[in-house]
C-alpha positions in Angstrom: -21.5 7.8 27.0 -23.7 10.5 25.1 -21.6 13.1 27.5 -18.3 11.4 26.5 -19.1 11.7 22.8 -20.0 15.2 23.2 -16.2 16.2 24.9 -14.8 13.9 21.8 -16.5 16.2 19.4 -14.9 19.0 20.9 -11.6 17.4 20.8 -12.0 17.2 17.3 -12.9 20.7 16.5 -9.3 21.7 18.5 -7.5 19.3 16.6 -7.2 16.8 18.7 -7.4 12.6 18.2 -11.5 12.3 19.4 -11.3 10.8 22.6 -13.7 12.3 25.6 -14.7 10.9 29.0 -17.0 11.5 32.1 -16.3 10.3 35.7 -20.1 9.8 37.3 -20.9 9.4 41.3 -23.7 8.0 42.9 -25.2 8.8 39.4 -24.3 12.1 38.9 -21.8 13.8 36.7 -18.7 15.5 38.1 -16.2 15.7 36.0 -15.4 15.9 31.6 -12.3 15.6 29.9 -11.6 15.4 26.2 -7.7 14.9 24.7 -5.5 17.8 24.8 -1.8 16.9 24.8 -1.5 19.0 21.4 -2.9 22.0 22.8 -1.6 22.0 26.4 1.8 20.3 24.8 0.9 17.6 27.8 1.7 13.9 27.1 -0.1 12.8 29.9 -3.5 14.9 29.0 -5.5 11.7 27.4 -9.2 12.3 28.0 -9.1 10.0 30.6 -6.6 11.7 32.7 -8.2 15.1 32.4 -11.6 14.0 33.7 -10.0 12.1 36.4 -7.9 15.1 37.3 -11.0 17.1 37.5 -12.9 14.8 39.4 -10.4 14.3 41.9 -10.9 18.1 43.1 -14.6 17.7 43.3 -14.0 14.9 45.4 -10.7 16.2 46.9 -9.2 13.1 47.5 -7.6 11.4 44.4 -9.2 7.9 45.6 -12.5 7.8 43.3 -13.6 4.6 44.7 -17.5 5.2 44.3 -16.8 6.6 41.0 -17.5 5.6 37.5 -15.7 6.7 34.0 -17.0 6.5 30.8 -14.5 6.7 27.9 -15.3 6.6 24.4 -12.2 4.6 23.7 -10.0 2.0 25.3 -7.7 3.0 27.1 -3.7 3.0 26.5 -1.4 1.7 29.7 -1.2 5.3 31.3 -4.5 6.1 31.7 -5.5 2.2 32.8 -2.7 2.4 35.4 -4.1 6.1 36.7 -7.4 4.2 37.0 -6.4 1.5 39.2 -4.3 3.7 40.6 -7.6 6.3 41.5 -9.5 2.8 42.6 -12.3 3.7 40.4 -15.4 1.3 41.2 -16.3 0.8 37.1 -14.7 1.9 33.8 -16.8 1.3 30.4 -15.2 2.4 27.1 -16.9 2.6 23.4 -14.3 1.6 20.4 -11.6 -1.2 21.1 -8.3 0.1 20.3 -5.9 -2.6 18.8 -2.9 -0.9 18.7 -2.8 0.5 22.4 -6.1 -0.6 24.3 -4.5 -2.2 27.3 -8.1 -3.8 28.2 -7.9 -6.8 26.1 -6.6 -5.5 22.8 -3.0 -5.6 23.6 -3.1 -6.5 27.1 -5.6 -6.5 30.0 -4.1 -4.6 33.1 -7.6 -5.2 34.9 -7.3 -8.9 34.7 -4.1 -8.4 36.5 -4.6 -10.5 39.6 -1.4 -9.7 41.2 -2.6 -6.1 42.0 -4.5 -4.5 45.2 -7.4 -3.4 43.2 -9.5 -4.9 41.0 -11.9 -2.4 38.8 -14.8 -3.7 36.4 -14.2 -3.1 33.2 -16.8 -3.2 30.6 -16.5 -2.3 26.8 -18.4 -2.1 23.4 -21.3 0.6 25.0 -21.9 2.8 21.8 -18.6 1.5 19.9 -19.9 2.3 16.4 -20.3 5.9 17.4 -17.4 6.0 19.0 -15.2 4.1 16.1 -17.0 6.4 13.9 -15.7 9.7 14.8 -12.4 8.5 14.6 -12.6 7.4 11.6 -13.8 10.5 10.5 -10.6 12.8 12.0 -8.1 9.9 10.6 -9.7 10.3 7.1 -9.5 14.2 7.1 -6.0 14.4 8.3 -5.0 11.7 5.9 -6.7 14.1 3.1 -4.6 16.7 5.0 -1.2 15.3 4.5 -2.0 14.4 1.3 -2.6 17.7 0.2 0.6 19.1 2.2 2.2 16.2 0.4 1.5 17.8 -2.9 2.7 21.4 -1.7 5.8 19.4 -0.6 7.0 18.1 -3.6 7.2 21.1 -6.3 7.3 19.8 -9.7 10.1 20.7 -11.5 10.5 23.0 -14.7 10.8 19.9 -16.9 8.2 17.9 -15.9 3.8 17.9 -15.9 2.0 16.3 -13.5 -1.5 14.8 -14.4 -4.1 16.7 -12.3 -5.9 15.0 -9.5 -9.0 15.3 -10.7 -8.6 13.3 -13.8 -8.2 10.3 -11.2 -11.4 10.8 -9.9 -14.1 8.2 -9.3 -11.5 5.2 -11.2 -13.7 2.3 -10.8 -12.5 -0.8 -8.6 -9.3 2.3 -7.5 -10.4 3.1 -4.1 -6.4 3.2 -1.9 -4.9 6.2 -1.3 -2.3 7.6 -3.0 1.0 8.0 -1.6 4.5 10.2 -2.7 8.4 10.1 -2.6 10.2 12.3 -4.2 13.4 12.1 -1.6 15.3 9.3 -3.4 18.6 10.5 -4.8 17.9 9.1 -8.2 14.3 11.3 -9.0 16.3 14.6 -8.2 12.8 15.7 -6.9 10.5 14.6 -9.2 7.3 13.2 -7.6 6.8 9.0 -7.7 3.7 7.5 -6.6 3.4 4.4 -5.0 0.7 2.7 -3.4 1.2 0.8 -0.1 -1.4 -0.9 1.6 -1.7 -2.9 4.9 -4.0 -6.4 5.3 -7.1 -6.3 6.6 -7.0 -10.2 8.0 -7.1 -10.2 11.5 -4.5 -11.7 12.7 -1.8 -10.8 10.8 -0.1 -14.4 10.0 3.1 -14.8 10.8 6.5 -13.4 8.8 3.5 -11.6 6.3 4.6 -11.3 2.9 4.9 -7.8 1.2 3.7 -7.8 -2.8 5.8 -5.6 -4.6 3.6 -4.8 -7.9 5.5 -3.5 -10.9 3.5 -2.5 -14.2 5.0 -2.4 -17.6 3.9 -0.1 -20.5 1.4 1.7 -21.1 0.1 0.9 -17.8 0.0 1.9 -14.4 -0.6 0.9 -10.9 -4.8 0.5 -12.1 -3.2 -2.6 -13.7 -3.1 -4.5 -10.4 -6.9 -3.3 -8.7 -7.9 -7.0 -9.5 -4.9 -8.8 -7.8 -4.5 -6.6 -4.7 -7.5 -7.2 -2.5 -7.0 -10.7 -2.5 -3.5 -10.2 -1.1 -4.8 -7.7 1.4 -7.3 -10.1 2.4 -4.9 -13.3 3.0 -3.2 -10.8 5.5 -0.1 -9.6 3.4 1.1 -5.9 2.5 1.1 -4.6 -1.1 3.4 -1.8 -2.8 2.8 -1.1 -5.9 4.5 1.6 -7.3 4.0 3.9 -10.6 7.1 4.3 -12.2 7.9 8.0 -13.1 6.5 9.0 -16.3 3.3 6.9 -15.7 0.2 7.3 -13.5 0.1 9.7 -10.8 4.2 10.3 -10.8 5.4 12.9 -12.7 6.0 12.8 -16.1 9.1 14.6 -17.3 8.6 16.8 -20.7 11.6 14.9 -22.8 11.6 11.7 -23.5 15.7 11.6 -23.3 14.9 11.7 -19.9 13.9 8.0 -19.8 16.3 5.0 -19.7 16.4 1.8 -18.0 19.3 2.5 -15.8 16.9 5.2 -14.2 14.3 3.6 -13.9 16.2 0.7 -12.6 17.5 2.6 -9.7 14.3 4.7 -9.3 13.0 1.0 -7.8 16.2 0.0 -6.0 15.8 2.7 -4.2 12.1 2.9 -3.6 12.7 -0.4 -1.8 15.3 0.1 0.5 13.3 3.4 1.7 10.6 1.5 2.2 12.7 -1.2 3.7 11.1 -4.3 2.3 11.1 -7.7 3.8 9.6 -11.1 2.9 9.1 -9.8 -0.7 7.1 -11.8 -3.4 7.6 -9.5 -6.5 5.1 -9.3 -8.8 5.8 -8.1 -12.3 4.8 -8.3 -16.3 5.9 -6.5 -19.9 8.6 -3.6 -18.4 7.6 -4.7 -14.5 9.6 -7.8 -15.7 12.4 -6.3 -17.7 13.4 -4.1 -15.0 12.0 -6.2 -11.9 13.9 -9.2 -12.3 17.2 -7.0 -12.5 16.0 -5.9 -9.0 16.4 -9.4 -6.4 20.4 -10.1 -7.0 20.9 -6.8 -5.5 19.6 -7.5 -2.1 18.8 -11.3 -2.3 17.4 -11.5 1.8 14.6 -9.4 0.6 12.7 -11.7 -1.5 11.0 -14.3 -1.1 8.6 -15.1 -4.1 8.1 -14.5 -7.9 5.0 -14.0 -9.5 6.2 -13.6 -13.2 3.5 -12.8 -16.0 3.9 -12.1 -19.5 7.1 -10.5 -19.6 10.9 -11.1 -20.6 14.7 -10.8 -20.1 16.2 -8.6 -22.5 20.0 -9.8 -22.5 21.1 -7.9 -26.1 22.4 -11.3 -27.0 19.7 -13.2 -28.7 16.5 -11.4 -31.1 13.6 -9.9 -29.6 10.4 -11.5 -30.1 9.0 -10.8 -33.0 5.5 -9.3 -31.3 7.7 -7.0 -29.5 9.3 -6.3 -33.0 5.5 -5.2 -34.0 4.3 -3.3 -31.3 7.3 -1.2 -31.5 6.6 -0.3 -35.0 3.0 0.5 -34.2 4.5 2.5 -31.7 6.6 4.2 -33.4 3.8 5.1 -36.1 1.6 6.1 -33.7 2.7 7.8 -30.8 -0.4 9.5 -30.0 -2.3 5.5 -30.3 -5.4 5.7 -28.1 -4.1 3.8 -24.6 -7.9 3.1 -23.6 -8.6 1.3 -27.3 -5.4 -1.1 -26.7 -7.1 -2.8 -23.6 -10.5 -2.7 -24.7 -9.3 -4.6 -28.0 -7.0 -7.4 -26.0 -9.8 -7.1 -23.1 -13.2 -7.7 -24.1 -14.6 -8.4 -21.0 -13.1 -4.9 -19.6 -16.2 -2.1 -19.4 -15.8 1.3 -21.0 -15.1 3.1 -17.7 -12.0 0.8 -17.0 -10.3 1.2 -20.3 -10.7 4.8 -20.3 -9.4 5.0 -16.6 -5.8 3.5 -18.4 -6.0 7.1 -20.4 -6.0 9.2 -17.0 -2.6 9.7 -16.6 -2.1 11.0 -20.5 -4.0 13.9 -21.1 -2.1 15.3 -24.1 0.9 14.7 -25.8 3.0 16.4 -23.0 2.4 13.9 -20.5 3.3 10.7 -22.6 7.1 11.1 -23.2 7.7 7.6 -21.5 5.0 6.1 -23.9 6.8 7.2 -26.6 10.2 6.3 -25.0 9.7 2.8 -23.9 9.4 0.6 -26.9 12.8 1.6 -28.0 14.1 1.1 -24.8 14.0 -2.6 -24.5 17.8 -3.6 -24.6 18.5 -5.4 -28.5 22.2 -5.7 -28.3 25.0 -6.5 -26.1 26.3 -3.0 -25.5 22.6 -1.4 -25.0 21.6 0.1 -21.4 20.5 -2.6 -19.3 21.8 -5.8 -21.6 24.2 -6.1 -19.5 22.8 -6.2 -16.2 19.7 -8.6 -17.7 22.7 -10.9 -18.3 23.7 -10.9 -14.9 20.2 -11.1 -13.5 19.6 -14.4 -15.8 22.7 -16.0 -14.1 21.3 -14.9 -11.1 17.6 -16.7 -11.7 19.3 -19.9 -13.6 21.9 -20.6 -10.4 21.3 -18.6 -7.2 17.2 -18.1 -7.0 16.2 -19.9 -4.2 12.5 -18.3 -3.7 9.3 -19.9 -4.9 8.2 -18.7 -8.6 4.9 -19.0 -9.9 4.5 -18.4 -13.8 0.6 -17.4 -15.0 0.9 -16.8 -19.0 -2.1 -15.2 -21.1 -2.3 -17.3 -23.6 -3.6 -15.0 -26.4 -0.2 -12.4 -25.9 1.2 -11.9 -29.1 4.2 -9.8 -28.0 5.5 -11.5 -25.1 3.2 -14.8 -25.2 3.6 -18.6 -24.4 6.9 -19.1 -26.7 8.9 -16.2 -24.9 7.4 -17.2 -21.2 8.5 -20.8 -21.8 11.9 -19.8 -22.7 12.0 -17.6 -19.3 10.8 -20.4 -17.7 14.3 -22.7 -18.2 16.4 -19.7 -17.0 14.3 -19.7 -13.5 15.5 -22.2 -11.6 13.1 -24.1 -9.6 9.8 -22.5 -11.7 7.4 -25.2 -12.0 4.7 -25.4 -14.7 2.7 -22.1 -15.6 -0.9 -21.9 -14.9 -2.0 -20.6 -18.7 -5.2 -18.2 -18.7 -6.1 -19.5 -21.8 -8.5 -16.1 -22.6 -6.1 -13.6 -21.0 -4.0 -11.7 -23.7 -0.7 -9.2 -22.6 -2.6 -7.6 -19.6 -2.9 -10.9 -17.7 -3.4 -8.4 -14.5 -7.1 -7.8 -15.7 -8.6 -11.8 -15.4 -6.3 -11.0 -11.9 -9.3 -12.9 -9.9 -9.2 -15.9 -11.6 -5.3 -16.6 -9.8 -4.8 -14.3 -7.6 -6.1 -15.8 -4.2 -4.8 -18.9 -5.7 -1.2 -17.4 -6.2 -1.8 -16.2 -2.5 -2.1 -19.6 -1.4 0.6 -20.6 -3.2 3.2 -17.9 -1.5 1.2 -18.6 1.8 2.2 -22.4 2.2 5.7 -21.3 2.5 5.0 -18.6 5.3 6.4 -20.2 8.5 4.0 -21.4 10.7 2.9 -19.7 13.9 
């Protein structure tokens, strides 16, 4: 298996996925073979194959029934049906592969009992190892397209983008970062998003996907708390940054900003991503523009997980916190984003609220700061009052997913008075769990009700 290991190094120093194997007789080495379908544009050039090719001319018979093979990886259906086909005598393999292994992952072709030949199978010899080096190539070529990524979306004339560096070491921030700038409605601007797959094993049936929308001045750092719990009940998470905060771009005027863009920046993020069995999560401007999002394309959702946030209808007076903080805003545009957490977040370290500051390192870069207070629809005729009317028809008579409500008690902008009055127009939302120490950010005490808001969603997953 050392010898294997060896021809999967080389594989990865030409580029290719690090897979090698050795075919042994009467305990003596006659054939290698790494993977090389890239470089001899050969689908059928697996490790596996290549060694058994090889062997079969030192033999010159392509029966290899006194034979062994050694693979560093499971192998797919192919190379599992050229084994049997060879009548090799043993085959041990290092990593399992869960996608393709066809030797118990997926399925076990050697268990087969209808067929002629029977060969022993054995796996697990040196697996770390093995698992190791792929590891390694997967990482490096995900670091790869990520930087191709970045040559691939240009930014345009009239926008920044925060350098990568200032995102560097975030505490609790470890997923990697992924970009879109395709939809019709960016026009080529650059929108992060992350989207992350479980890491339960198995995967339980109809698995939900927890769309995570942040509101202002935050970003997708706003949900680090909340998303390994949902990742570890088995269940996808997107959570996207919307354009002007985190790591999307951030156009230079704040004109550029309104809720009808930002609106359809979402709409659209979702149908590209295509997805299903949504629960969407969402609090401050996640909720304003989020729960305009589910009328649209009602057989996506699922689930609600609404924190402190609102309907903004143009029809009835905004809260008066809301009044407040746009005022503050408005005479202080440069306010100090890392100060506003640590003062409504006390248990929050230093690192953490200054990681809420990466995205904005000058004035340049916080046109949507600046833009969004004013935003919030406060008449009839303003952009979006009309569509939040039609989404509150939508949650008071046709909402037939589960809602969960979690208010932070100590909000003074969109607290207990203004969820409770969201409350009656979601039809079917039950009593709110109230944090009673959690203030606007509710996201940051996100372990005190997160697995407990997965459990929640979870009881209504169909069974296997």
């Amino acid at each position: 298996m050392q010898l294997a290991l060896a021809q999967a190094r080389e594989a990865a120093a030409a580029g290719e996925v690090p897979v090698g194997a050795v075919v042994v007789r009467d305990g003596q080495v006659i054939a290698t073979g790494r993977n090389a379908p890239v470089e001899a544009h050969d689908p059928t050039a697996h490790a596996e194959i290549v060694a058994l090719r090889a062997a079969a001319q030192v033999v010159g018979n392509y029966r290899l029934e006194d034979c062994e093979l050694y693979v560093t990886l499971e192998p797919c259906a192919m190379c599992s049906g050229a084994m049997l086909h060879a009548r090799l005598k043993k085959v041990i393999f290092g990593a399992p592969d869960p996608k393709t292994g066809t030797a118990g992952s997926v399925v076990d072709l050697f268990a087969k009992q209808q067929l002629n030949h029977h060969t022993h199978i054995e796996g697990g010899v040196m697996a770390e190892e093995s698992a190791a080096l792929l590891q390694a190539f997967f990482q490096q070529r995900r670091l790869d397209k990520r930087d191709a990524a970045r040559l691939a979306h240009p930014l345009r004339d009239d926008a920044l983008r925060t350098p990568d560096s200032a995102f560097e070491g975030l505490p609790g921030y470890p997923w990697q970062p992924r970009y879109v700038s395709e939809l019709p409605s960016l026009s080529g601007l650059r929108m992060h998003y992350l989207d992350e797959a479980p890491t339960a094993e198995p995967t339980p049936v109809g698995a939900l996907t927890f769309l995570c929308l942040h509101g202002n001045p935050g970003w997708s750092y706003l949900y680090r708390k909340m998303i390994p719990a949902f990742l570890g009940a088995g269940h996808r998470v997107v959570a996207p940054d919307m354009v002007g905060f985190g790591k999307s771009d951030k156009p230079k005027k704040d004109s550029f900003h309104s809720f009808g863009t930002h609106r359809q920046n979402l709409l659209e993020l979702v149908a590209y991503l295509d997805l299903q069995n949504v629960v969407l999560v969402v609090q401050d401007w996640g909720g304003l523009l989020g729960l305009t999002l589910p009328m649209t394309e009602t057989a996506r959702y699922k689930g609600l997980l609404v924190m402190n946030t609102t309907l903004a209808t143009g029809n009835a007076p905004l809260p008066p916190g809301f009044l407040a903080w746009r005022e503050m805003c408005a005479k202080n545009p440069e306010f100090d984003v890392a100060r506003l957490f640590a003062r409504g977040n006390p248990q929050m370290g230093a690192d953490e609220c200054a990681a809420y500051n990466a995205p904005f390192p000058d004035r340049g870069h916080r046109a949507a700061l600046r833009a969004f207070p004013a935003m919030v629809p406060e008449f009839p005729a303003s952009d979006g009052a009309t569509i939040s009317r039609e989404a509150r028809g939508f949650w008071r008579e046709r909402w037939n997913g589960q809602t969960l409500m979690v208010v932070g008690a100590q909000d003074p902008v969109l607290g207990p008075p203004v969820m409770r009055e969201l409350q009656a127009n979601i039809r079917g939302c039950g009593d709110p769990l109230v944090l009673a120490q959690a203030g606007h950010f509710v996201q940051e005490h996100g372990e005190a009700f997160a697995e407990q808001a997965t459990r929640f969603f979870s009881d209504y997953l169909p069974s296997a």
